[in-house]
Every structure is written in structure tokens, then in C-alpha cells.
C-alpha positions in Angstrom: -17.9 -77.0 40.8 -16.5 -76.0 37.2 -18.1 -73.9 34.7 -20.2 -75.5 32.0 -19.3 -74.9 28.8 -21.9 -73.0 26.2 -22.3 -76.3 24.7 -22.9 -78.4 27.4 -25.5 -75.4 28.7 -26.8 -75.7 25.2 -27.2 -79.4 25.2 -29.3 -79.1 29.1 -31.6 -76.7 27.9 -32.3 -78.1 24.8 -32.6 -78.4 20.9 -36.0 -76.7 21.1 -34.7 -73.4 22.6 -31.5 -72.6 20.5 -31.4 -70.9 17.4 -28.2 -70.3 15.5 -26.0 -70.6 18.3 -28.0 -68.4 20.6 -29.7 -69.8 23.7 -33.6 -68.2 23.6 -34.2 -67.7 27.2 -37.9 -66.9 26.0 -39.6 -69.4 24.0 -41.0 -68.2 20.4 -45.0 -67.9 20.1 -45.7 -70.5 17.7 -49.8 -70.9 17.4 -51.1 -74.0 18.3 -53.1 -75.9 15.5 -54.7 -78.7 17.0 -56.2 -81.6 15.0 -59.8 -82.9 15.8 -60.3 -86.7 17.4 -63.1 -88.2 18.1 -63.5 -90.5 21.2 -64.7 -90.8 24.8 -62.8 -88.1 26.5 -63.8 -85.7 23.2 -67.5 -86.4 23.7 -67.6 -86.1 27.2 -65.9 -83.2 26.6 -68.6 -81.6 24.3 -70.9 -82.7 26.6 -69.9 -80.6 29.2 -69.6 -77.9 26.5 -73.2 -78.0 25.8 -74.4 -78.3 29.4 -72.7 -75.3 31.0 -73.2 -73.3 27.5 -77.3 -74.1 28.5 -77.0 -72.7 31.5 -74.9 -69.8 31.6 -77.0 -68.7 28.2 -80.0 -69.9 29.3 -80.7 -68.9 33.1 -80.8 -65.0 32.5 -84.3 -66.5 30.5 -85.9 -68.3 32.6 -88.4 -66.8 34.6 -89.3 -67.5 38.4 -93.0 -65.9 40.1 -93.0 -63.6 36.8 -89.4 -62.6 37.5 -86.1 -63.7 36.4 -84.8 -66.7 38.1 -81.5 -65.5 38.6 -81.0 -62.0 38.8 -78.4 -59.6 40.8 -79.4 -56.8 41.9 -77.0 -54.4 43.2 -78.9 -50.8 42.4 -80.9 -52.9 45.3 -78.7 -54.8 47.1 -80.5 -58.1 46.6 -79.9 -61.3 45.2 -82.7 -63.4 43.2 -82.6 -67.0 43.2 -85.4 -69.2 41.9 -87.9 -67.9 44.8 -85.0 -66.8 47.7 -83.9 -63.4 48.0 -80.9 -63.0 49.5 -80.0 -59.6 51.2 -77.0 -58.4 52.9 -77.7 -59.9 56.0 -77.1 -63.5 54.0 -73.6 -62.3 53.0 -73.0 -65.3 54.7 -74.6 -67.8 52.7 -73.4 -66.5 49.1 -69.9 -67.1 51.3 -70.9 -70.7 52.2 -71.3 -71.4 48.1 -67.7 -69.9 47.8 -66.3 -72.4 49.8 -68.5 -74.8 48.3 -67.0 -74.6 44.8 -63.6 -74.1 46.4 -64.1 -77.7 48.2 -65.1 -79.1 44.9 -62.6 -78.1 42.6 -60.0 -79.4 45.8 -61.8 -82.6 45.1 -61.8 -82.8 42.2 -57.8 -81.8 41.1 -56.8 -84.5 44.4 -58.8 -87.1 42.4 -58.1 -86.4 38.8 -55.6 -83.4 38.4 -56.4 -80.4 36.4 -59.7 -82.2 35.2 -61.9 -78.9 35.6 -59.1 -77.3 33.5 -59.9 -80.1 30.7 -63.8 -80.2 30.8 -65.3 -77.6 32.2 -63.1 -73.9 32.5 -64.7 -71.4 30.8 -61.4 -71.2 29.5 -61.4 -74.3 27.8 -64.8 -74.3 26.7 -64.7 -70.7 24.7 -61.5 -72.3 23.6 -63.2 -75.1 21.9 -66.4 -73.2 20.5 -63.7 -70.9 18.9 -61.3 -73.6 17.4 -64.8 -75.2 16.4 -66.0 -71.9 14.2 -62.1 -71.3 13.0 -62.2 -75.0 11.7 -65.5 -74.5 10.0 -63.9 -71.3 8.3 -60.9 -72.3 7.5 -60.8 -76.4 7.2 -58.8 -78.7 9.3 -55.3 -78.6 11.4 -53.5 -79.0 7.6 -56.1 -76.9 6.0 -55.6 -74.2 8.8 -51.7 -74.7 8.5 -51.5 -73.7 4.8 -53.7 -70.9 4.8 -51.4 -69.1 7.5 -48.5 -69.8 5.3 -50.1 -68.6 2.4 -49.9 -64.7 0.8 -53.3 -63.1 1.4 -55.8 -63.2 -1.2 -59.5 -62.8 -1.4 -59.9 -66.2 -0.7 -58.3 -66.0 2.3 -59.9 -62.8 3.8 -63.1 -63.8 3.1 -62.5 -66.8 5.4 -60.7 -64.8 8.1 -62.9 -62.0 7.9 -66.3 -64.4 8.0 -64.3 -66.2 11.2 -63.8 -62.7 12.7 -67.2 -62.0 12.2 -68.5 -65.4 13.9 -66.0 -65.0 17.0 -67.1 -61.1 17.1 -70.7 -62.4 17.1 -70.1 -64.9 19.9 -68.2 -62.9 22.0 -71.0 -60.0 21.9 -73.5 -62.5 22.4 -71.5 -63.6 25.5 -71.5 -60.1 27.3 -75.0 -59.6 26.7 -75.6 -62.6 28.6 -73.3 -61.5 31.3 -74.6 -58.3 31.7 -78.4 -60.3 31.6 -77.5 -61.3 35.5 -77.3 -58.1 36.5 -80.4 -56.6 34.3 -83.3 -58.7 33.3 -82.8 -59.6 29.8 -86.1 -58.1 28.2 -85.3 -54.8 29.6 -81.2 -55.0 28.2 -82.4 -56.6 24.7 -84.4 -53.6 24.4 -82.3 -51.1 26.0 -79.4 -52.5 23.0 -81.9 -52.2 20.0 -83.2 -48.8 21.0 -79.2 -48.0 22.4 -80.3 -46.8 25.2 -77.5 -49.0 27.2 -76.4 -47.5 30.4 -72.7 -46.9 31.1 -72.0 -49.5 33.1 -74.0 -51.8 30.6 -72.4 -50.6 27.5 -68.8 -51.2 29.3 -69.4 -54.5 30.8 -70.8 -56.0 27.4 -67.6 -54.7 25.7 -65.7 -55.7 28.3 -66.5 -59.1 28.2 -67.4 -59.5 24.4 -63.5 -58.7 24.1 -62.0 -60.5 26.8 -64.1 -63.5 25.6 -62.9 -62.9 21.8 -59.1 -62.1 23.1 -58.8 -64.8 25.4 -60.6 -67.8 23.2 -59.7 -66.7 20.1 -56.2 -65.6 20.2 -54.3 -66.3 23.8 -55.6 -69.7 24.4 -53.2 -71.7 25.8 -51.5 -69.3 26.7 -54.1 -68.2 29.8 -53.5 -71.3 31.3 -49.8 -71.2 30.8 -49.2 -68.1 31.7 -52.3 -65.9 33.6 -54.2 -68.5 35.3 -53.1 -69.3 39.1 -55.1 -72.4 39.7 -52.4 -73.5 36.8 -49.2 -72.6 39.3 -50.6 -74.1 42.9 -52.2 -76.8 41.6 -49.5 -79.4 41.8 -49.6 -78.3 45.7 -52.7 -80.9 46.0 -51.7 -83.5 43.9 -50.0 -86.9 45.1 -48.4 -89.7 44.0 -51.9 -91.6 44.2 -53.8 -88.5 41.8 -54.7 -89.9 38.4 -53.3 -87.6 35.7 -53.2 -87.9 31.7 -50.1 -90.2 31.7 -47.6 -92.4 29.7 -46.5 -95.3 29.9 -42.8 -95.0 29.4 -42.0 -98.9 30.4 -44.5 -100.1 27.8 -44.0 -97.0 25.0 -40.5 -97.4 25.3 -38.0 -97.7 22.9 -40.2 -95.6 20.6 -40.2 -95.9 16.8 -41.8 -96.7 13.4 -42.8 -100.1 12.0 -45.0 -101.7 9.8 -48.1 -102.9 10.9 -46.8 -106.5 10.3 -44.0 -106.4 12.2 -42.9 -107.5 15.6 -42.0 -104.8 17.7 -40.7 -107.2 20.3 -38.6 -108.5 17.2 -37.5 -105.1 16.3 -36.1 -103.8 20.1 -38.9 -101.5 20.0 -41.7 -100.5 22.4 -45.9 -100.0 21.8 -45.3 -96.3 20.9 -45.1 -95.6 17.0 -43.6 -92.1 17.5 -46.6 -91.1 15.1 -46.9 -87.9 17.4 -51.2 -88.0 16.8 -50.8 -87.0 20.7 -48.6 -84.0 20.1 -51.0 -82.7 17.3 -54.2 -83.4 18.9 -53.1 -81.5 22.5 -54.7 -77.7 22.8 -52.1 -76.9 25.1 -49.1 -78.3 22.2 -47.0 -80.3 24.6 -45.7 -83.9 24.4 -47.1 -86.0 27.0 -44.4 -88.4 26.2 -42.3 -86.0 28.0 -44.0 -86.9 31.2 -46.4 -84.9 33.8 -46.2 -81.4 32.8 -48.0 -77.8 34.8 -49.0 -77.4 31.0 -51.2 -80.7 31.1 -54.7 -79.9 31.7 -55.9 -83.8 31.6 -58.7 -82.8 28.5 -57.9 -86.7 27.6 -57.6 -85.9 23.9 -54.4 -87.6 24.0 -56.0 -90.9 24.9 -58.4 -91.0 22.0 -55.8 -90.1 19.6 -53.2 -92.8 21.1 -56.5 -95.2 21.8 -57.0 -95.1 17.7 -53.8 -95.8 17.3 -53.4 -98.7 19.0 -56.4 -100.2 17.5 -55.6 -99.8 13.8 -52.5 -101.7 15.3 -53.8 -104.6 16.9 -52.5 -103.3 20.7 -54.2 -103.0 23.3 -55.0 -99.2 24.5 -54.1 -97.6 27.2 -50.5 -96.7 26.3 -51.6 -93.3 27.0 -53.9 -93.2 29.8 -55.3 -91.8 33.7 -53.0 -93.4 35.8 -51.2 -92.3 39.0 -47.3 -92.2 39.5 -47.8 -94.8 42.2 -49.5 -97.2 39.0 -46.3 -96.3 36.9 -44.3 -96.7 39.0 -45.1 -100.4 39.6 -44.1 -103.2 37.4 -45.7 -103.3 33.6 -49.4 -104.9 34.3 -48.8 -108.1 31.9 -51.7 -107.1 29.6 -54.3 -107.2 32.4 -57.2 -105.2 31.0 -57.5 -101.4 32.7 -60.5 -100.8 35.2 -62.8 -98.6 33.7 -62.0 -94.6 34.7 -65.3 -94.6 36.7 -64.1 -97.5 38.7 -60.4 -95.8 39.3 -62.1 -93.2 40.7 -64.3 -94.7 42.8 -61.1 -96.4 44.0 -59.8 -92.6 44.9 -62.1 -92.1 48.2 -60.2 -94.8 50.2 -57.4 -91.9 50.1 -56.9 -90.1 53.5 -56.6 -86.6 51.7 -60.0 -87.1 49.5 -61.7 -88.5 52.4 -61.4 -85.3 54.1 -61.9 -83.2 50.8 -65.4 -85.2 50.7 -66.5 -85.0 54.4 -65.6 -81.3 54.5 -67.4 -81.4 51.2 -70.5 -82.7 52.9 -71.1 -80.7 55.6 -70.3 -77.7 53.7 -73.5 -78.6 51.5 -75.5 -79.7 54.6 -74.9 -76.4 56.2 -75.7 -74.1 52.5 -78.8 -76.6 52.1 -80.1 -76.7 55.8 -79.4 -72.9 56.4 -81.3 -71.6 52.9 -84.0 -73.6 54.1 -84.9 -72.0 57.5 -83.7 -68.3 57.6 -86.7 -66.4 57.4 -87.4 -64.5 54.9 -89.6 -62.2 57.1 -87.6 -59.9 58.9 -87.5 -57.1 61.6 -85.1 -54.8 63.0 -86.2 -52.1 65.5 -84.5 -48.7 67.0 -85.4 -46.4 69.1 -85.3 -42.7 68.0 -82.4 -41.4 69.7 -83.3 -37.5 69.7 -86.1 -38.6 71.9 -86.3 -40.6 74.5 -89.8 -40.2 75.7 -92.3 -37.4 75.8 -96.1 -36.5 77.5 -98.8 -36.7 75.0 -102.0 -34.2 75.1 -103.8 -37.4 76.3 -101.1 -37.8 79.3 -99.9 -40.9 77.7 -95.8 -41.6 77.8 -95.1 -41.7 74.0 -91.6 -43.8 72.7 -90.5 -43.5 69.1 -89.0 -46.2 67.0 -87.6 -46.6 63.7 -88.4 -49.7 62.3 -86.6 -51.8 59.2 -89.2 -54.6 57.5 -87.9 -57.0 55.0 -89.8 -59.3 52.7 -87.0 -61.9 51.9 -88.8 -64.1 49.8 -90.0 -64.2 46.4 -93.9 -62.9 46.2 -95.5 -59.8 47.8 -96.8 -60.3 51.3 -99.1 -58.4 53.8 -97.7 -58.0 56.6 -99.5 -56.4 60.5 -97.8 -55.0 63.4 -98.2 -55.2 66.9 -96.5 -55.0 70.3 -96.6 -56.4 73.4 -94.7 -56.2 76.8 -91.8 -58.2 77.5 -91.0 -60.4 79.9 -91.1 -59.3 83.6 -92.4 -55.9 82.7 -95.3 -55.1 84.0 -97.0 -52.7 81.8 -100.5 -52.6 80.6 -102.8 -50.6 77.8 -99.3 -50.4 75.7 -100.6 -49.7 71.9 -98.9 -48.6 68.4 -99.9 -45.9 66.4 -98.5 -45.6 62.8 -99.0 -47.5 59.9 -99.6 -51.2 61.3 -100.1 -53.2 58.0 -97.5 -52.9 55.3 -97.7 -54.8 52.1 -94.0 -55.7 50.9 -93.1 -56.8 47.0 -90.8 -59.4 46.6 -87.1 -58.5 48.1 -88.7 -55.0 49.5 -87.2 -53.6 52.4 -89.1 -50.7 53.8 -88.3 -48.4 57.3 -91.6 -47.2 58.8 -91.8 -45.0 61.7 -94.1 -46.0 64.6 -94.4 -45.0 68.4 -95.7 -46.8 71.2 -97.8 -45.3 74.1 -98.7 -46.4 77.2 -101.9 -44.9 79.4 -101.1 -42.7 82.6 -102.8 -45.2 84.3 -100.2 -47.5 83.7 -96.9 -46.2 84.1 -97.7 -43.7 86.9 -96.1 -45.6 89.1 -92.7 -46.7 86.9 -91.3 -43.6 86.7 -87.9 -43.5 86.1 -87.4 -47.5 84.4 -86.9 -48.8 80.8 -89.0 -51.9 80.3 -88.3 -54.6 77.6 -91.0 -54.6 74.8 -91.5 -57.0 71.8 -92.7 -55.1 68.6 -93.9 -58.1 66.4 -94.5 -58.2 62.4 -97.0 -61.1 61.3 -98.0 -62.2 58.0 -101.2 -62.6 57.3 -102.3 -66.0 56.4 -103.0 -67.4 52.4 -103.8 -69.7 50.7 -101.4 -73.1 51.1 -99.4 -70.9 53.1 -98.5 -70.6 57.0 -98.1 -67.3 58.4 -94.5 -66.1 59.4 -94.1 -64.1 62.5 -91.2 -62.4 63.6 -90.0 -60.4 66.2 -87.9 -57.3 67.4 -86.7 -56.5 71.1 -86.6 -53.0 72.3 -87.1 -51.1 75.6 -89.8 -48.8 76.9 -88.5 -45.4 78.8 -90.9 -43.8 81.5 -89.9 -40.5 82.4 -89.8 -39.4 86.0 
């Protein structure tokens, strides 16, 4: 093969990328203005805006059995969650959720792309509360335009400094929030106004407040570009059949201006006006003209802009649209009207790949839901003192000592009693505990208590020499709309010789 000439190397990489001569083998920042539309994809948009903003802001308030509903514990090692505590031992539950929200957002990119990227990222969303504040600051995409270009003035920094102060404030308000999982948020609110914060407080409220302000207010795009991963292997799960923000090239095409009046079909040209309303609208600044790009994070603005378009033309929408490459692929539709989105992806689950995603999907939730719902949440773990295996009492009994481990998994304080009895196949009578033998727990408590179990010479006169199996038993005692939970531990029972 022969060398390519610089400017036939120029010409494949493109206008966009060459500056006087030079080929720029790293694009130039250039910050992303993007003009507000209004439509279906931009509401449902700011719906989802408001409904995970309620939650993640709201939660750390809401209170559960005079506790917070959600609260992580880790001085403790326990998890609160509307009623459930979740200890170590259900390390394997909090795992089942992981997989969980992994299996959805699988679902969700094999049906629809990068539409968690679009709607819901945090990402996205910080994204558009910041470029919301900036254009209340500063004006609109034109508005916004000039006052960068502009010298600065008072004028000017009052708005950027009052913007600042807005994003500084959200940000802030973000990490207290945060660190409101970890600490219940009576307690931090009045640990910040006295500032008595803790060190690990203090760092994760900064922490976040700037990442939040960095991240929304000034990398943007640039996250997803560039730092996210689910952004690099996410075209691993898409297929010919995925619906993705796409356009319509046979029907767009030859693009150009014209009158409202005139006939494109007249004129050579195609639906597309070239008014580039798609380009300017985009958070992410890329032409969708251009085809499917790793950039694309299917937000749908693009199809509102385009949709407006086409009606103050008289066309019918849907030049930009969700379609699949299999769709575009296919002849131009004739102006049969588009099934409704809802309908395209109920369509989706006759795929093999989605079918799987789903059923995997389903027994993932049936296993979280089914397993939350009967581990107990009164639990019991016995030892037996090793220094000791068994010793002669005053009283000639045979004594045993154990060190006991009593949880209280659940979310109010329970009284709890202790007993023993002899296991199967062993035949040992008079067996009694001594120690403390009714405990009363506090939500999430987990206490060790010390007890030892004794049996009369009477009875193990003649099993000297054997280790017999023993239950040691914790029951709660009965309330009000309540039943009792009992629970077990099995140990052994030395006689000496």
C-alpha cells in the first residue's frame, strides 16, 4: 500500500480537527451551550429529575420505629432499612441488590441503549439542575454565548458570582445529604451549625460538595466521554434490534434549506432542513446526523427539537427518532404513522437476549424479595470456651462454659430468654444454665453473654469420658400482634472421666 499524502490524511480525518495546516490529534475544549426544548422526551426527563432528587434528598428524613429509615451504620456494622437490619451475616443480600441493579441497567441498554445515561445518571441529572441555575443566571444558549465572549464587568460577575454561589450551595447541600446515610441527619445538621463535624464528616461533605460542583458544573459531558466506563462497554450489549436516538438518513437525505412553501421533492431535497436545532439542543454537542455515536446518551432532546421542526413545516415527525438499525435499515415506511415508544418497547421482549435479561431479572427479585422475608432476624451463635473443657463444681456437678453471640436483627427492641436442652440421642438429664437467661436487645443489637451449663452427678456418672450434643435455645417472648421467634444453637456437652 502507498503512503497517503498529508492532504489526503487531512481530508480522512476531517475539517473539524485541522487548524492552519496542522492536524490536532486532540480535539480543542469548546464548552457546550445547549439550548432549552420543550417536549415529551424533556418532560419525562424532568420527571425523572424530580423523582430521584425526592428520594436521594428526602430518605435520610424519613423516619422508621423513631429511627431513620435508611441509615448505614458502619461504627456498628449494620444496615437500617425501613424496619430490617441487615448485619454482616446478610452480606449476601446487599450482594443480591447489586446484581439486581446490574440486571436492570443490562435490560434496560439491550432495550433502549444508553437510556439510563439520558434520564436518570446522576450524572445527567446534576447536569441538568446545574445548566438549569446557569440559565437562570445568565439567560439562554445566545444569552449564555455573549456573556462568555464578553470583557468582564460588574454585570457580568455579579451573574457568575451569584451562579457560583447557587452551584456552591447545591453542591454543599448534596454532601450533607450524602453524609445523612451514614449519620442520622438531626445529629449531622447539628453537628455542622455547632461545627462540631467529625473528620470523616467534614471530608466526605467536601468531598462530594466538590465533585458534585466539578463534575455538573464544569466537566459535564465530558464524564461521559471521557471517565465513565458504562460509556466504553456499552455498545458490547447493543444489537442491531436495540432502539437508539436515530436518523433517518433515507428520509433526511439530501439535506438543505427551503421555504416553507416549497416542494422539497421539487427541489432534490430531503425532510431535513439542515436548521441544526438537534446539534444545539444535544448536552453531549454531537450531530446525530452523523449517525450512532459512543457519545449519544439517547436523552431524546433531539427528537423534540427535530419533532417542532417538522411541525411548523407541515411533515410528519419522526425524522429523528428511537428506531433500531434493523428499522433503518429497511425500506422508507411510506408515511405509515410510528407505533408509539411504549409499544416499540413492548415489542423488545420477543428478543432472545432481553428474554433472558428479564427472566434472570425475575428470579433475581424473587430470590432478594423471598429471602428478606424469612431470614430471621433473631439470631444465635454458640462456642464453647476453649481454655476449658469441663470442670467439678463444689456441688459435684460437671460444669461446660460457652460463649454465646445474640443478635436482634430487626427493627424494635425485644426480650429475649434462654434455655437448653439435650440433643438428640443423648441421654442426659437435670442439664440447667446459669448466667444471665433473659436479655433485652435494641434494635440491630448484638450482644455476647457468657453462660455455662451443668449437669447433676447423678446424671453423668456414668458417661464419663463422651461429648453429648446439646441445643442452647433463645426465645422471644410473646407481644402484642406479634409471634414469638425462637432460635437455636448446636453445641456439645464434655464429661470428664
Amino acid at each position: 500500500m502507498g503512503r497517503k499524502t498529508v492532504s489526503e490524511s487531512t481530508a480522512a480525518i476531517g475539517s473539524d480537527h485541522v487548524r492552519g495546516g496542522r492536524i490536532l490529534v486532540i480535539e480543542p475544549w469548546t464548552k457546550i451551550h445547549a439550548r432549552e426544548v420543550h417536549g415529551r422526551h424533556a418532560n419525562w426527563r424532568w420527571a425523572l429529575v424530580w423523582i430521584t432528587q425526592l428520594v436521594f434528598y428526602g430518605l435520610p428524613w424519613l423516619a422508621w420505629d423513631g429511627r431513620p429509615a435508611l441509615l448505614i451504620d458502619l461504627e456498628a456494622r449494620r444496615f437500617f432499612l425501613f424496619g430490617a437490619v441487615l448485619m454482616p451475616h446478610d452480606l449476601i443480600w446487599l450482594t443480591t441488590l447489586l446484581v439486581l441493579c446490574a440486571l436492570l441497567l443490562f435490560l434496560a441498554t439491550a432495550l433502549a441503549g444508553r437510556i439510563w445515561c439520558g434520564f436518570a445518571c446522576p450524572q445527567t441529572v446534576y447536569t441538568a439542575i446545574y445548566s438549569w441555575i446557569e440559565a437562570r443566571f445568565e439567560g439562554d444558549r445566545l444569552a449564555r454565548q455573549r456573556l462568555d465572549a464578553s470583557p468582564w464587568s460588574v454585570d457580568k460577575l455579579k451573574r457568575r458570582g451569584a451562579k457560583h454561589l447557587a452551584w456552591c450551595a447545591v453542591g454543599v447541600w448534596t454532601g450533607i445529604t450524602l453524609v445523612g446515610y451514614f449519620t442520622p441527619m438531626p445529629q449531622l445538621l447539628h453537628e455542622v451549625a455547632t461545627m462540631s463535624l467529625g473528620p470523616w464528616e467534614a471530608f466526605w461533605i467536601l468531598f462530594y460538595a466538590l465533585a458534585t460542583y466539578g463534575n455538573a458544573g464544569f466537566l459535564r459531558e465530558k464524564v461521559c466521554q471521557h471517565m465513565c466506563p458504562y460509556g466504553r462497554f456499552q455498545g458490547s450489549m447493543l444489537d442491531p434490534r436495540t432502539l437508539n436516538v436515530s436518523y433517518d438518513a433515507r428520509r433526511g437525505e439530501p439535506r438543505g434549506g427551503r421555504s416553507r412553501s416549497a416542494d422539497a421533492k421539487a427541489l432534490g431535497l430531503g425532510s431535513c432542513v439542515d436548521c441544526t436545532v438537534c446539534v444545539q439542543v444535544c448536552p453531549m454537542g454531537i450531530d446525530i446526523r452523523n449517525g450512532l455515536q459512543a457519545a449519544c446518551i439517547n436523552c431524546g432532546l433531539c427528537i423534540d427539537a427535530c419533532d417542532r421542526v417538522m411541525d411548523k413545516l407541515g411533515q410528519a415527525r419522526g425524522l429523528i427518532r428511537f428506531a433500531s438499525e434493523q428499522e433503518l435499515g429497511q425500506l422508507s415506511r411510506g408515511g405509515v404513522p410510528l407505533p408509539p415508544l411504549w409499544l416499540q418497547l413492548l415489542r423488545q421482549f420477543r428478543r432472545p437476549r432481553v428474554g433472558v435479561y428479564s427472566a434472570l431479572l425475575l428470579i433475581t427479585i424473587g430470590l432478594l424479595v423471598g429471602g428478606l422475608a424469612s431470614r430471621p432476624t433473631l439470631r444465635l451463635d454458640a462456642m464453647r470456651d476453649r481454655s476449658l473443657l469441663a470442670r467439678l463444681t463444689a456441688d459435684g456437678e460437671v460444669e461446660n462454659v460457652y460463649r454465646l453471640l445474640v443478635a436482634n436483627a430487626s427493627g424494635r427492641e425485644r426480650e429475649v430468654t434462654l434455655s437448653v436442652e439435650a440433643g438428640i440421642g443423648a441421654a442426659i438429664d437435670g442439664l440447667t444454665l446459669h448466667g444471665p437467661q433473659v436479655l433485652r436487645l435494641r434494635a440491630g443489637e448484638a450482644r455476647p453473654v457468657v453462660i455455662s451449663l451443668r449437669a447433676p452427678e447423678s446424671s453423668w456418672a456414668s458417661l464419663g469420658g463422651k461429648v453429648l450434643p446439646v441445643r442452647i435455645v433463645a426465645m422471644e417472648a410473646a407481644s402484642r400482634g406479634r409471634s414469638a421467634e425462637t432460635t437455636a444453637a448446636n453445641s456439645t456437652f464434655f464429661v470428664p472421666r
